[in-house]
C-alpha positions as CSV (number, residue, x, y, z in Angstrom):
1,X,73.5,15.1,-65.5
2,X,71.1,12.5,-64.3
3,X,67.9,13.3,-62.2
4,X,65.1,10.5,-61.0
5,X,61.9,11.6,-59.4
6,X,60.4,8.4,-57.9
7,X,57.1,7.4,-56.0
8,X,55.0,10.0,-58.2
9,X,51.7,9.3,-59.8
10,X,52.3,11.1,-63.7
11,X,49.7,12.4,-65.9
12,X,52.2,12.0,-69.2
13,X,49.7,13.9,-71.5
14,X,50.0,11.0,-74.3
15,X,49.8,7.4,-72.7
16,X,47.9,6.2,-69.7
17,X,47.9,8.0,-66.1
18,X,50.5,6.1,-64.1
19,X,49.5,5.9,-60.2
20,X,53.1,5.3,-59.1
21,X,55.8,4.9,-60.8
22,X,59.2,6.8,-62.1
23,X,61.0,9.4,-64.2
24,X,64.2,9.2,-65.6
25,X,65.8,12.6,-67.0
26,X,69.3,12.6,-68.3
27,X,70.3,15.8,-69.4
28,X,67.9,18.0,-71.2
29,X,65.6,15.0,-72.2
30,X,63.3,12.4,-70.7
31,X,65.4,8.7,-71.2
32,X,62.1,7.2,-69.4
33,X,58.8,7.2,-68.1
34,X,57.5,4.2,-66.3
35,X,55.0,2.2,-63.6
36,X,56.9,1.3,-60.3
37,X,60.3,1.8,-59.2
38,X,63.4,2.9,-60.7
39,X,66.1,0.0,-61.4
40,X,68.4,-0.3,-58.5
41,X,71.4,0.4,-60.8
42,X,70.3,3.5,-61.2
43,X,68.6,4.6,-57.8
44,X,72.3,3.5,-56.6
45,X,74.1,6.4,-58.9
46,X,71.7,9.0,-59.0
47,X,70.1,10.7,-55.4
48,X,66.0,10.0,-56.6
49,X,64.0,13.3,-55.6
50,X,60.8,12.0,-53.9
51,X,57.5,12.2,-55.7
52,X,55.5,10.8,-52.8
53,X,51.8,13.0,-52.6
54,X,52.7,14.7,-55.7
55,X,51.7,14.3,-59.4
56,X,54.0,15.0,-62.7
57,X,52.4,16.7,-65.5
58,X,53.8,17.8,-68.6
59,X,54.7,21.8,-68.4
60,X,51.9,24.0,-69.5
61,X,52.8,26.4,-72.7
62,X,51.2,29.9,-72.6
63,X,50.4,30.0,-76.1
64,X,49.9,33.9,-76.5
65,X,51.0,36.3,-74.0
66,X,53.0,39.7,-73.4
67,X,55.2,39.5,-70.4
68,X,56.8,42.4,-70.9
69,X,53.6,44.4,-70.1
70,X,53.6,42.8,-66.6
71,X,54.3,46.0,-64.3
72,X,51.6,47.8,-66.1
73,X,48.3,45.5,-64.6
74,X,45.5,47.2,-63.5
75,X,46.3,50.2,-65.6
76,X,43.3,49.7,-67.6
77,X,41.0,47.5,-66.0
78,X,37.2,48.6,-67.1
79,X,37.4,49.7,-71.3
80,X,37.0,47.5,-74.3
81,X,40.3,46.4,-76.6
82,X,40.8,49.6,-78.9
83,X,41.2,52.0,-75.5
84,X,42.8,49.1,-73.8
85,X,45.5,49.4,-76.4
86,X,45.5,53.0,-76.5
87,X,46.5,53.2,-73.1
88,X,49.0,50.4,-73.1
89,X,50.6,51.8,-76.0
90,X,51.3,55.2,-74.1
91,X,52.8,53.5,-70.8
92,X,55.3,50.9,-72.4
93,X,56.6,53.2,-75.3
94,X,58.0,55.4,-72.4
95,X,59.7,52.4,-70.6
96,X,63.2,52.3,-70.3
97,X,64.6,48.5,-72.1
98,X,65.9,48.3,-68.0
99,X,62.6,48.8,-67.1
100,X,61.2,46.2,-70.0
101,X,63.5,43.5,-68.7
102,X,62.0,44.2,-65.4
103,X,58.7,43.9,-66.0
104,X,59.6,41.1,-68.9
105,X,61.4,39.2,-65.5
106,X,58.7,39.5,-63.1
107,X,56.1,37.7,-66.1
108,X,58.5,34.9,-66.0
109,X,58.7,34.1,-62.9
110,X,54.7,34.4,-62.4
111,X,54.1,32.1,-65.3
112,X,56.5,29.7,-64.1
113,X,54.7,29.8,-60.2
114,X,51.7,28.3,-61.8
115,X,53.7,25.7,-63.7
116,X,54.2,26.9,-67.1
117,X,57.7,26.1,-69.0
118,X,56.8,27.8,-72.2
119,X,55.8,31.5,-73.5
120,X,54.6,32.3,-77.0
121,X,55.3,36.2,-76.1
122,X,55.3,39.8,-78.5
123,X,56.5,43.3,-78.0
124,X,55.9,45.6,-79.8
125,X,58.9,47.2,-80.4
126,X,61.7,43.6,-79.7
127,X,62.2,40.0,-78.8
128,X,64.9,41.5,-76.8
129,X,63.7,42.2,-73.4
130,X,61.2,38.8,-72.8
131,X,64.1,36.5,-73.9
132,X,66.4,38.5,-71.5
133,X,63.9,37.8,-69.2
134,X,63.6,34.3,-70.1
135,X,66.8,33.1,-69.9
136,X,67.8,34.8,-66.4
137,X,64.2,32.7,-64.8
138,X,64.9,29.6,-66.8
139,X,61.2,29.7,-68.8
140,X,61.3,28.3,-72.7
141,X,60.1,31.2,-75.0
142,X,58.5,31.7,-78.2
143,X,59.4,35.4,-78.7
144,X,58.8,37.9,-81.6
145,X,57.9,42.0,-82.0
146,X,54.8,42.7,-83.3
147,X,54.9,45.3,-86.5
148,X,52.6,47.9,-87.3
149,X,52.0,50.2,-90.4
150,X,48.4,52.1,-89.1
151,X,47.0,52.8,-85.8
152,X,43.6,52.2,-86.5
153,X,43.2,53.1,-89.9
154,X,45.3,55.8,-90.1
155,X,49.2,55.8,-91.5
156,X,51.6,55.3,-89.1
157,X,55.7,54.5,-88.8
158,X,56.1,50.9,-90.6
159,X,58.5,49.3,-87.9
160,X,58.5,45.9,-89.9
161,X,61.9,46.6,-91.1
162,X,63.3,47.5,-87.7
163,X,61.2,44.4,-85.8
164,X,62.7,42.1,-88.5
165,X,66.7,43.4,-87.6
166,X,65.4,43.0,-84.0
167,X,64.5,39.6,-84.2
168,X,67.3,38.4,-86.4
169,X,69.9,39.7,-83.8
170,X,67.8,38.9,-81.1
171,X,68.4,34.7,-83.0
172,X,71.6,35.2,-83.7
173,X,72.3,35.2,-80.0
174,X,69.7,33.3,-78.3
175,X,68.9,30.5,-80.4
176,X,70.4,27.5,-79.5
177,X,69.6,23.9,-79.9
178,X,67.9,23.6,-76.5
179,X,65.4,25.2,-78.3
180,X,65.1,27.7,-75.2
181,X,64.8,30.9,-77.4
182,X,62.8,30.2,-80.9
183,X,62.2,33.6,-82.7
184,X,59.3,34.0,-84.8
185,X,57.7,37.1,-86.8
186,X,54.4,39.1,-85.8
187,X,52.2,41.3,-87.3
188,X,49.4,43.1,-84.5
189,X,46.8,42.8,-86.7
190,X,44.6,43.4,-89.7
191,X,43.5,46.8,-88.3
192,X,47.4,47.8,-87.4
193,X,48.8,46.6,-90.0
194,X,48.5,47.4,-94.0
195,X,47.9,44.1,-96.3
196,X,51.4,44.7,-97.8
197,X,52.9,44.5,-94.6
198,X,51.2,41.6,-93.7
199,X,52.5,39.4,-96.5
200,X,55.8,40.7,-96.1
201,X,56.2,39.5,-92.5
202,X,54.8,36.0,-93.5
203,X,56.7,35.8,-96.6
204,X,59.8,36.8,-94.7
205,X,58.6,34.4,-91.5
206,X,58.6,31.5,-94.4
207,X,62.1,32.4,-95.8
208,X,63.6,31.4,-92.3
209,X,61.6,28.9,-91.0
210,X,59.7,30.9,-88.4
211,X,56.5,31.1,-87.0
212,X,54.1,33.7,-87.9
213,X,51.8,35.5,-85.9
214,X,48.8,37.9,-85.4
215,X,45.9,39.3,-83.2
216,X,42.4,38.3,-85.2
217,X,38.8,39.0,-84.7
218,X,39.2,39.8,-81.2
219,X,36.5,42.1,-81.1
220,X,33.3,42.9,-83.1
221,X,34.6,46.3,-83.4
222,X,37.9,44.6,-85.5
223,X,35.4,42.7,-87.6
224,X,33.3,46.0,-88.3
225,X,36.2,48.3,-89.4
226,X,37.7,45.2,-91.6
227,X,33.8,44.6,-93.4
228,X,33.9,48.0,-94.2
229,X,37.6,48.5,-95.3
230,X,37.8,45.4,-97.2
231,X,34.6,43.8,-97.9
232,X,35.1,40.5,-95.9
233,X,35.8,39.2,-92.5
234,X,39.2,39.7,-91.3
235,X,39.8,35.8,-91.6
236,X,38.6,36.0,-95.1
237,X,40.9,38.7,-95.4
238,X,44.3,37.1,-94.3
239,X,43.4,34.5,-96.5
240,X,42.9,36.5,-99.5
241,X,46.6,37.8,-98.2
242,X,47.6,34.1,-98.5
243,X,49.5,34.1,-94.6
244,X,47.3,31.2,-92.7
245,X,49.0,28.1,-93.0
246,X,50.5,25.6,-90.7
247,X,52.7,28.0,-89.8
248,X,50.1,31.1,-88.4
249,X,49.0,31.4,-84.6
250,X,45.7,33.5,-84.4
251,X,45.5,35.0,-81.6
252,X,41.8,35.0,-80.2
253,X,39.6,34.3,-82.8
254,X,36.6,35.3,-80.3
255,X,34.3,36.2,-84.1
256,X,34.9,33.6,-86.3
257,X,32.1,32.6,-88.6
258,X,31.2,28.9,-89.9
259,X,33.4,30.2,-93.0
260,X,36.3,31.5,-91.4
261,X,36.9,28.6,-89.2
262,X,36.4,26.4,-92.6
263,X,39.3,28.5,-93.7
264,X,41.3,27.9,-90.4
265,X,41.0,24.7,-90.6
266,X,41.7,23.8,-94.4
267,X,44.6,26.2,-94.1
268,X,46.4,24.6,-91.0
269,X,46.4,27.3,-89.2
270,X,46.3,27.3,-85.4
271,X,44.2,29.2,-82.9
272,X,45.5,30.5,-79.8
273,X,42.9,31.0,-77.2
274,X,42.5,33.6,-74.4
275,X,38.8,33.4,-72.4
276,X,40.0,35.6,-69.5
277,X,41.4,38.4,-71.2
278,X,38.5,37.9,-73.9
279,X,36.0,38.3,-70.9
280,X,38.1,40.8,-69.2
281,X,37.7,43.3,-71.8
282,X,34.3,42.7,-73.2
283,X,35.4,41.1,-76.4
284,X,33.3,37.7,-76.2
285,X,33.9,34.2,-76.2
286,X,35.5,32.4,-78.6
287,X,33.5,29.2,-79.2
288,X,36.1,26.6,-78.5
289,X,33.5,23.7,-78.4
290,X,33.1,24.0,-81.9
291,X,36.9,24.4,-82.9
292,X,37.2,21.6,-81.4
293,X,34.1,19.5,-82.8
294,X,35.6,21.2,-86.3
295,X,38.9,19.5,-85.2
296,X,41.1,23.1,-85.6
297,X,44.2,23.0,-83.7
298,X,43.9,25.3,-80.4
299,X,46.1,26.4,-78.1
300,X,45.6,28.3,-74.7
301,X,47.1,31.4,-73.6
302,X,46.7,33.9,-70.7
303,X,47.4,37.4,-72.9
304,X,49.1,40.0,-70.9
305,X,48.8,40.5,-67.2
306,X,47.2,43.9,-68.1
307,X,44.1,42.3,-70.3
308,X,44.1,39.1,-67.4
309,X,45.8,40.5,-64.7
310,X,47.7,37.2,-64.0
311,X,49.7,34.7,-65.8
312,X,48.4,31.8,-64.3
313,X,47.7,28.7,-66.9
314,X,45.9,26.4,-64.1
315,X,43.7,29.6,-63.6
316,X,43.1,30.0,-67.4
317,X,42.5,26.3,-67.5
318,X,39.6,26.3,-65.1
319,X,38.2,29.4,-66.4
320,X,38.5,27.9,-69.7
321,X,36.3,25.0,-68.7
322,X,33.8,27.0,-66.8
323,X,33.2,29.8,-69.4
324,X,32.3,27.3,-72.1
325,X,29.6,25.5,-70.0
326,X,27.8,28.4,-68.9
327,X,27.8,29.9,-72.6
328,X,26.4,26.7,-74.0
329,X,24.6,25.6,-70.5
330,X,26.2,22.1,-70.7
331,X,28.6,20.6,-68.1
332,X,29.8,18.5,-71.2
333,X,30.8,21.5,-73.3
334,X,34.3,21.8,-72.6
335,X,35.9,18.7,-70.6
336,X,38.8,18.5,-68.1
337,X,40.7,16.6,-70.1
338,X,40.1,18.9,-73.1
339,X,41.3,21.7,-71.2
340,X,44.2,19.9,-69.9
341,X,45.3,19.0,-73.7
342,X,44.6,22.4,-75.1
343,X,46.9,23.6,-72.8
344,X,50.0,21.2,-73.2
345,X,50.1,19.2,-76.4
346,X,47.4,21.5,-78.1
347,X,50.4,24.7,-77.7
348,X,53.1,22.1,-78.5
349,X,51.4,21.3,-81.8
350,X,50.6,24.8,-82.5
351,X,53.9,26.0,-82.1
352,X,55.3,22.9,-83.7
353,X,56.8,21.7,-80.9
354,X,54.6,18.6,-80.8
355,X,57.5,16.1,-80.8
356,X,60.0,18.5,-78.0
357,X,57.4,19.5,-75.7
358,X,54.0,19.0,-74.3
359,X,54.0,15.6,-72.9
360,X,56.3,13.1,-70.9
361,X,57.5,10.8,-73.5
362,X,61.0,9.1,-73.6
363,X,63.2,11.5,-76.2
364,X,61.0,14.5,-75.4
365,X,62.3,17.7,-73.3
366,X,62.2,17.4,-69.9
367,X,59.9,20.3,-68.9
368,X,57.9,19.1,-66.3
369,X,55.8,20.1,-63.1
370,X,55.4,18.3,-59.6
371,X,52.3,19.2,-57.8
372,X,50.9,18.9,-54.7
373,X,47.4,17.3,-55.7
374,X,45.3,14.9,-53.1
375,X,41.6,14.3,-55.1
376,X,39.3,12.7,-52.1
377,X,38.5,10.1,-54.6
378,X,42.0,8.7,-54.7
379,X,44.1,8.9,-57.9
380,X,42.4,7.9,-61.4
381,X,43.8,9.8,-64.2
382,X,39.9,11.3,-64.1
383,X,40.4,12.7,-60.7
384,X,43.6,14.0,-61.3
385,X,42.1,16.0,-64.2
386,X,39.5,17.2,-62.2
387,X,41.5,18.1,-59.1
388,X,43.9,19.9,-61.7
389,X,41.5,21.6,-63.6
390,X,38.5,22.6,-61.2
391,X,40.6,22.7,-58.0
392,X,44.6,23.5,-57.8
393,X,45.9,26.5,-57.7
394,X,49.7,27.7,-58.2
395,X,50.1,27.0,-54.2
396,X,49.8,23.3,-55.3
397,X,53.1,23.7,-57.9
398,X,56.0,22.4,-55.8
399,X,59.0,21.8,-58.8
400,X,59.2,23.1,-61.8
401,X,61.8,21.3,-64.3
402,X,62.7,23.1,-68.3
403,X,64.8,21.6,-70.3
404,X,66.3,19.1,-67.5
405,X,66.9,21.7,-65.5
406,X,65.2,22.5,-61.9
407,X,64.6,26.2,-61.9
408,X,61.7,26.4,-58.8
409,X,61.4,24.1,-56.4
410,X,59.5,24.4,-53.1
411,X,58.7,27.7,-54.1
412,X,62.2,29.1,-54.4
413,X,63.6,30.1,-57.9
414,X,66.9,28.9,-59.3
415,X,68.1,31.2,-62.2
416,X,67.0,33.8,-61.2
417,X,65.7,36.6,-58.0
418,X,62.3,36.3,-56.8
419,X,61.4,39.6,-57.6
């Protein structure tokens, strides 16, 4: 299967912007991306889809989020993290798995409105639901439960065992090599979790090859209880554990100190970040700018549409910009083109996905977006940044390719019920 979008101005992600020019798809890959038209050859087999007014970016990866929480936003809209959780905790443990894949469905299909092709998603209890989900919408995913061993402290039920048979059977029957379910291994956190536990996911997440995950200094109140259990921050801490390496996502990250980010950063580890949801709840602000003067590898997510109340990455993006500027009162903070990287390549490296996803590169997949972007300025790749960053919203998303395949387009959804 052949497809050829022609007369499109592309922002690949790696290369220079492309004012006009072509994309070549064949299959679930891009064969080419190039300045000017298509060979005739080729616009003589294949019907081109027209490009004209609209740009081609590189699909945006949600690096941490919870779609299956979806139906619950607004449930807890005006408390910090801990009672945030509390309260989260007691409305999806109660859900039906019919009403998981619901909810799990309807976060697909809003993340993919706003152009995102990829989800690095947790559940608490299975990968199950979300890559249900997934694959009835079309959306790549990233999926994994999250275990637990303590709910704040105090012993609870340690569901690593079951999370692990979860996420094994879970593989066993999603994972292909499109690559559209990858399973990895979570653990919530160093306040939910014991140390033993923690290890054991990682170690067992390093057996198969899988990415490992976890929620880390989200909030000052995390850092406090993990000072006063253990004597160090909880970045120290997972590193005392031995789990950050090049293979760990830390989620958040909002209080890291000049250490810990030392430690993130000789360990290989990646940091997912979330400003909305951080501001949302009272958490903080993680200080990108200097992750990314440090040169630690950052990814940006949404969180759940509880903690964010949407799953929009183009929304993320420009709050991501704007936060950082007014916390460090420069405009040059955080740039567009920063933003626009964190999102796309920044989550493909993270997720190590760097040479599948994130850009449009001959070989890579073809996850892709067309929007509907018309800077006064004319097109530079600058003002198509700008426009994209400080401007468009998921109105402006017209197509929406993953893996080759066209799963929105002029707002309508392929694969699956717009629900």
């Amino acid at each position: 299967m052949e497809q050829v979008i022609r007369n499109v101005a592309i922002l690949p992600g790696e290369g220079a912007f492309i004012p006009n020019g072509y994309i070549h798809v064949v299959g679930d890959r891009i064969a080419a991306v190039e300045r000017g038209e298509p060979p005739a050859g080729l616009v003589s087999r294949v019907v081109p889809l027209d490009g004209t007014r609209l740009v081609a970016i590189p699909g945006l990866i949600n690096a941490h989020t919870h779609v299956s929480l979806t139906r619950y936003r607004g449930i807890a809209d005006d408390v910090r993290l801990f009672d945030f959780l509390r309260e989260t905790r007691r409305r999806w443990s109660t859900a039906s798995p019919e009403e998981t894949v619901r909810s799990a469905l309807e976060g697909c299909l809003a993340a993919l409105r706003s152009g995102t092709t990829c989800l690095v998603d947790s559940h608490a209890a299975s990968p199950r639901p979300a890559a249900t989900a997934a694959r009835r919408a079309g959306i790549r995913i990233i999926g994994a439960s999250a275990a637990r061993s303590l709910w704040f402290g105090e012993p609870a039920e340690d569901t690593f065992a079951s999370c692990l048979h979860e996420t094994e059977a879970v593989a066993e029957e999603f994972a292909a090599g499109d690559l559209m379910y990858v399973p990895s291994l979570s653990a919530h956190s160093p306040y939910n979790c014991s140390g033993s536990q923690i290890a054991a996911i990682k170690e067992a997440a390093r057996r198969r090859g899988w990415l490992f995950a976890i929620h880390l200094a989200e909030c000052r109140e995390e850092v406090d209880l993990i000072r006063r259990w253990h004597g160090m921050t909880p970045t120290a801490y997972l590193d005392s554990l031995g789990v950050l390496d090049g293979r760990s996502l830390l989620a958040h990250c909002v209080h890291l100190t000049a250490d810990d980010m030392r430690r993130v950063g000789d360990r290989g580890a990646h940091v997912m970040h979330c400003p909305k949801s951080n501001a949302k709840l009272g958490s903080g602000t993680a200080p990108l700018p200097e992750f990314l003067e440090r040169g630690l590898s950052v990814g940006l997510g949404t969180d759940s549409m509880v903690s964010n109340n949407n799953l929009d990455m183009l929304e993320e993006m420009r709050f991501c910009a704007l936060v950082h500027r007014s916390v460090r009162a420069d405009p040059t903070a955080v740039t567009a083109a920063q933003v626009f990287h964190v999102a796309t390549m920044g989550g493909a490296r993270a997720v190590g996905l760097a040479e599948e996803i994130g850009s449009l590169r001959p070989g890579k997949r073809a996850d892709l977006v067309l929007l509907s972007l018309a800077p006064p300025t004319g097109l530079s790749e600058q003002s198509v940044l700008s426009e994209l960053v400080f401007y468009a919203t998921s109105e402006a998303v017209r197509t929406v390719i993953v893996n080759g395949r066209v799963v929105l387009n002029q707002g309508r959804f392929a694969g699956a019920e717009d629900q």
